[in-house]
BAVO-397812 format. One record per residue (C-alpha): x, y, z; residue in three letters. Coordinates in nm, 4 decimals, always signed. Layout:
REM BAVO-397812
VOTOR       c1       c2       c3 resn
VOTOR        X        Y        Z  Ala
...
END
This chain:
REM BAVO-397812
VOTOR       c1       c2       c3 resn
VOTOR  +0.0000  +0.0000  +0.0000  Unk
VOTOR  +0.1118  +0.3538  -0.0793  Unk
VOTOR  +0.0347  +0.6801  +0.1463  Unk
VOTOR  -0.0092  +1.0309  +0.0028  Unk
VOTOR  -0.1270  +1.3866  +0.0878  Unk
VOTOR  -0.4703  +1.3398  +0.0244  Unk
VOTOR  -0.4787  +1.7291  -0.1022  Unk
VOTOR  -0.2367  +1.6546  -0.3317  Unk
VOTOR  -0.3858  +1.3591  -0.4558  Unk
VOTOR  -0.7219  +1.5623  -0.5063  Unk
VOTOR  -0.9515  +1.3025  -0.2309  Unk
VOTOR  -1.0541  +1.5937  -0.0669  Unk
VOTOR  -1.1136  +1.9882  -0.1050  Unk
VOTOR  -1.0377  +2.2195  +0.1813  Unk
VOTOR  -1.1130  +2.5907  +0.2035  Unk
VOTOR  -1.0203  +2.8472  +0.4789  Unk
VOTOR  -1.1558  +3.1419  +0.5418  Unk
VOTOR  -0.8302  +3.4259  +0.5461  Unk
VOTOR  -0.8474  +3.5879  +0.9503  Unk
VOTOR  -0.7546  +3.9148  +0.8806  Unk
VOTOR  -0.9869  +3.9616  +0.5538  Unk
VOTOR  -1.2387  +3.6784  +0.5420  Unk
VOTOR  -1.1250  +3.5983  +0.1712  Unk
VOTOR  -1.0978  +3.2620  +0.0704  Unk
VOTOR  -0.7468  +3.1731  +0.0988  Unk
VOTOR  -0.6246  +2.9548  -0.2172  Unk
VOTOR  -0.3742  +2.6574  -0.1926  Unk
VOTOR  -0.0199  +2.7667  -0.3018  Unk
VOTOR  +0.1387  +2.4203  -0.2920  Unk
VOTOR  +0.3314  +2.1926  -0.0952  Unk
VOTOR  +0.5524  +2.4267  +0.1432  Unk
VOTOR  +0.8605  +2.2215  +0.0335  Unk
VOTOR  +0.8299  +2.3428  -0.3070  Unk
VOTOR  +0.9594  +2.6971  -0.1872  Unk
VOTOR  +1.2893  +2.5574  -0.0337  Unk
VOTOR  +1.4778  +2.4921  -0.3133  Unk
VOTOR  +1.5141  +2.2903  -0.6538  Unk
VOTOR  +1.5943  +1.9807  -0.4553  Unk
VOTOR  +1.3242  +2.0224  -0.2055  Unk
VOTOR  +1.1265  +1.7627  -0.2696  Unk
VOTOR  +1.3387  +1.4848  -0.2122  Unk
VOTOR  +1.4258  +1.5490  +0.0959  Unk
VOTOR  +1.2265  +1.4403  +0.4644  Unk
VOTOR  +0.9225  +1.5698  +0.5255  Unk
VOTOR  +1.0186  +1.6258  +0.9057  Unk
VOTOR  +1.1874  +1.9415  +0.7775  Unk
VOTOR  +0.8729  +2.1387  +0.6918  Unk
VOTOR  +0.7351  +2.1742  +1.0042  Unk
VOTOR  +0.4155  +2.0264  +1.0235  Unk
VOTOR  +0.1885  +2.0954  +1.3155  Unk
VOTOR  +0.2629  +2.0163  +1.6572  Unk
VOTOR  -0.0476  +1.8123  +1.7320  Unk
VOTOR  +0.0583  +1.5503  +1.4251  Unk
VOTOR  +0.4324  +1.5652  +1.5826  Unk
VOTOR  +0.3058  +1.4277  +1.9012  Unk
VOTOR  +0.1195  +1.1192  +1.7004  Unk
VOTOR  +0.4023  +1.0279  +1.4969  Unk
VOTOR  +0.2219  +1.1070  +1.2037  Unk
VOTOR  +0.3533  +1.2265  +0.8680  Unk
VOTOR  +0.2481  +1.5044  +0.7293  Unk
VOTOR  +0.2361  +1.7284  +0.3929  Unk
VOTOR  +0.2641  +2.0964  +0.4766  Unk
VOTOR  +0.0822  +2.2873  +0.2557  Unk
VOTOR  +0.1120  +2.6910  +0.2085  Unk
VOTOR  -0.1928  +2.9172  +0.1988  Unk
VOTOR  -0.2113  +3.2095  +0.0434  Unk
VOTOR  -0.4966  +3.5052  +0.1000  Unk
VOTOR  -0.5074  +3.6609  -0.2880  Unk
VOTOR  -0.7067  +3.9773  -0.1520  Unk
VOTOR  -0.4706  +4.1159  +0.1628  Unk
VOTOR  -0.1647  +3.8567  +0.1108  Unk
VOTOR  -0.1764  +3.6841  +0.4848  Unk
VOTOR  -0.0211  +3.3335  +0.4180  Unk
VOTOR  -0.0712  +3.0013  +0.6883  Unk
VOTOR  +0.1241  +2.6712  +0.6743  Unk
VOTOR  -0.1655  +2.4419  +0.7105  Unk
VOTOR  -0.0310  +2.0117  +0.7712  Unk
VOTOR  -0.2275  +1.7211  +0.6196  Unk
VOTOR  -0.1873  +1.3897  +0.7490  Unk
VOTOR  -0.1555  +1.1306  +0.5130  Unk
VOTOR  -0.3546  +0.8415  +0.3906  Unk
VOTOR  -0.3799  +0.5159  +0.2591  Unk
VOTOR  -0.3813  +0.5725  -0.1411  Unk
END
């Protein structure tokens, strides 16, 4: 069996309200896409995900979300899933 971000992999759709605004805030891809060319390979320990999924053990894929209206941007962690 494989796991996978389950935003990536388009099994579910998630929308935030921006705090400062109230725009929608739109997904600007996987925070480890900003780090460098080489980013992606590496561990996905390194990107931070929420402290809650830390103390599980769980992994996580750290997405970055972006408010197009005021610019306020959140790191926001999905645990993965069973593909």
């Amino acid at each position: 069996m494989e796991i996978g971000c389950p935003l990536c992999n388009g099994l579910i759709d998630f929308s935030q309200p921006c705090p400062l605004c109230g725009s929608v805030m739109e997904d600007s891809g996987m925070l480890e896409d900003y780090y460098g060319p080489y980013s992606p390979y590496g561990k996905i320990e390194l990107y931070e995900p929420d402290k809650d999924l830390q103390t599980t053990g769980m992994i996580a894929c750290v997405h970055l979300f972006a408010c197009p209206e005021c610019g306020y941007d959140k790191r926001i962690s999905f645990p993965e899933v069973t593909l």
